[in-house]
C-alpha positions, 0 to 999 in steps of 0.5 A: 706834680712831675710827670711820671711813667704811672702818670703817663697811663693815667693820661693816656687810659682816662681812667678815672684810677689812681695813677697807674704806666706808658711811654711819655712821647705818647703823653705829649700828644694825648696830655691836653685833652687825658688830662681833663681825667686826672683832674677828676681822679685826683679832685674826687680824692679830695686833692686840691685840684679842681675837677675838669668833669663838672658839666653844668646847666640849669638846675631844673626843679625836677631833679630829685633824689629818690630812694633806692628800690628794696632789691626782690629776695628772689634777685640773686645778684641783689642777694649777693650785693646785700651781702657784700654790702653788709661786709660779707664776701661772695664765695670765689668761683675759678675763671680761667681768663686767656690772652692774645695781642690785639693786631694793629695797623701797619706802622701804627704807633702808641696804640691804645685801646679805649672802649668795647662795644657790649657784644665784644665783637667791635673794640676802638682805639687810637693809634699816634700820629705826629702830634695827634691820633688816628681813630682804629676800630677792631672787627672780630679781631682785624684792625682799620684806621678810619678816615674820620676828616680831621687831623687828629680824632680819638673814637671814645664809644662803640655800640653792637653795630660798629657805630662810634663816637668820638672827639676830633681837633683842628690840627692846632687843637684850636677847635674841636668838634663831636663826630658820629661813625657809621657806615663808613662815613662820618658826621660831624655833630654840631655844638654850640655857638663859640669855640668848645672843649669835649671832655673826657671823651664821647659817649654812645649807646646801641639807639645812637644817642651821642653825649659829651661834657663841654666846657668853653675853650679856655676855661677848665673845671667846668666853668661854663660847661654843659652837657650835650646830647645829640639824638639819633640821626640828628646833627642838632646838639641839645643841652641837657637840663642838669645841675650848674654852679660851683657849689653844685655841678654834674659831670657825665660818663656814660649812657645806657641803652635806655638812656640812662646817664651815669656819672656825679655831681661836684661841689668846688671842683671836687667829687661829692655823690654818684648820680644818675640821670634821665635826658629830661634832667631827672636825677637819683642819687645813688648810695654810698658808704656813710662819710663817703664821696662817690663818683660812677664813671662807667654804665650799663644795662642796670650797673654802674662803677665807679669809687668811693672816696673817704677823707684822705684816702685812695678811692676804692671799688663800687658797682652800682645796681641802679634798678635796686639801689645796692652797692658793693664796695670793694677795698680795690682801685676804683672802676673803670667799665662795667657789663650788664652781667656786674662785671667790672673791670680795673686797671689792676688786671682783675675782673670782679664778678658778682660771684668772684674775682677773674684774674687776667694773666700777663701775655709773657713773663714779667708784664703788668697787665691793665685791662680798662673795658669790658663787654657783656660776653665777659670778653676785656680789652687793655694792655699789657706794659713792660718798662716803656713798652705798652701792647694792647690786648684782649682776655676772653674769660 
């Protein structure tokens, strides 16, 4: 497969999406360690390519399915959810969503936007810098560039108290190392024995827990791999007890408040159901359309999203109400955030609401606009694209 400008953002964003823009001299850099996601997109696709998201352990007797909770008649958003779900669509509301460049660092370059935390208030990014990234994190708006002690670092997390996570490299990219930001300061996390590779990104939510997928340095699909938890305050890395092997493997992708973890679990290297966990390796499957895959690559509060795929076919839209079991499948790009309102956000430049669809408009005539994350306040970050010229942005709707 050649690399192309659409491939070009599917690396640089880590969305799970089908491919969709940016300038290749930021791809160089970001490549290595974007392309674990790709991999993930196009083997949940079912194309032959194997899944770099397959974190493994043992398989404890614990995990389990369960079935989904009957949603209360008196919960509007499981009503519209059933709705949806029996092919019904919510009536649309009007939101009008307003748009502004996001302030970047003096001389930054290829800046990129890549997670917001739930309040809105703290957005991180990267910037590139030679062959690698400088970690930037937006206060109300005001960018800074953090000293996270590495030559290369990419901020994947922020929670309502401007504490980060992220995935930091030698200047090689020959080691790799977890870090936790906050107070100004830096920490970095210990991992296993040997040499490992943190994929798609780190992960953080407001208690402080911090969890990765990892997999051997060398190795790709998984092969080897764990998931790694560090609690609050702690240095110390622990495996967590999820599934294992080839045939059945789990990759993780999020982390809410109450420390449930969102994401799937693979056969061969390829997407087969959406899961969620708790750290003690309880697992429950969640719903899906009848001859479907699915995959949750973003959570929060009591949602999910992510996609479904059919046997030769793109990946579509799905919000999850983990607390009721519901799924709406909407026939749109898989998502890529979620808040704790239902939200959920695409790269396609819309935002889809339990009770509509938002549209965010382009910052001048003739951009494409891609927003990627959302927080609680309904506030989206991402960017907007012309030709090779990528500008990252914030929409209050």
């Amino acid at each position: 497969m050649s690399m192309n400008e659409d491939d070009a953002r599917e690396l640089l964003h880590a969305t799970a999406a089908p491919v969709s823009g940016v300038d290749l001299e930021t791809v160089v850099r970001a490549g290595r360690r974007r392309r674990t996601r790709r991999r993930v997109a196009e083997a949940c696709g079912g194309v032959a390519v194997i899944a770099a998201v397959a974190a493994a352990v043992t398989v404890p007797a614990a995990v389990r399915d369960h079935a989904p909770a009957t949603p209360g008649a008196a919960d509007p958003a499981a009503v519209i959810e059933q709705a949806a779900a029996s092919g019904a669509s919510p009536s649309p509301v009007a939101v009008t969503c307003q748009g502004r460049e996001l302030a970047v660092p003096s001389g930054a370059q290829g800046v990129t936007v890549t997670a917001i935390d739930p309040s809105g208030r703290y957005v991180a990014g990267w910037s590139v810098h030679g062959s690698g990234s400088l970690p930037i994190l937006w206060t109300d708006g005001v960018p800074a560039r953090l000293d996270v002690g590495a030559p290369s670092a990419e901020i994947g997390a922020v929670n309502r108290s401007g504490a980060a996570a992220g995935v930091a490299s030698s200047a090689d990219f020959a080691t790799e190392w977890v870090f936790r930001y906050e107070h100004g300061h830096a920490t970095k996390l210990n991992g296993l024995p040997g040499r490992w590779h943190y994929y798609p990104q780190a992960y953080l939510n407001d208690a402080g827990y911090v969890l990765v997928n990892a997999e051997p340095q060398g190795n790709s699909g998984g092969v080897g791999g764990v998931t790694l938890l560090w609690r609050p305050g702690s240095t110390t890395a622990e495996k967590l007890p999820l599934p294992t092997g080839t045939k059945n493997s789990a990759g993780i992708f999020g982390i809410t408040d109450d420390n449930t973890i969102a994401g799937g679990t693979y056969a061969d290297g390829a997407g087969r159901d959406a899961y969620v966990w708790d750290v003690q390796g309880h697992g429950r499957k969640l719903d899906a359309p009848q001859g479907t895959t699915a995959v949750a690559y973003a959570v929060r509060g009591d949602w999910a999203t992510g996609g479904v795929w059919r046997a030769g076919h793109d990946g579509t839209l799905a919000v999850w109400n983990i607390r009721t079991g519901a799924v709406r499948v909407l026939p749109q790009e898989i998502g890529t955030d979620v808040n704790a309102l239902g939200a959920a956000v695409n790269r396609t430049g819309k935002v889809f609401r339990p009770d509509g669809v938002a549209t965010l408009p382009p910052l001048a005539k003739g951009q494409s606009v891609h927003g990627a994350f959302i927080a609680d306040t309904g506030t989206v970050v991402g960017d907007v694209s012309s030709g090779h010229t990528s500008i990252p942005a914030i929409w209050t709707c």
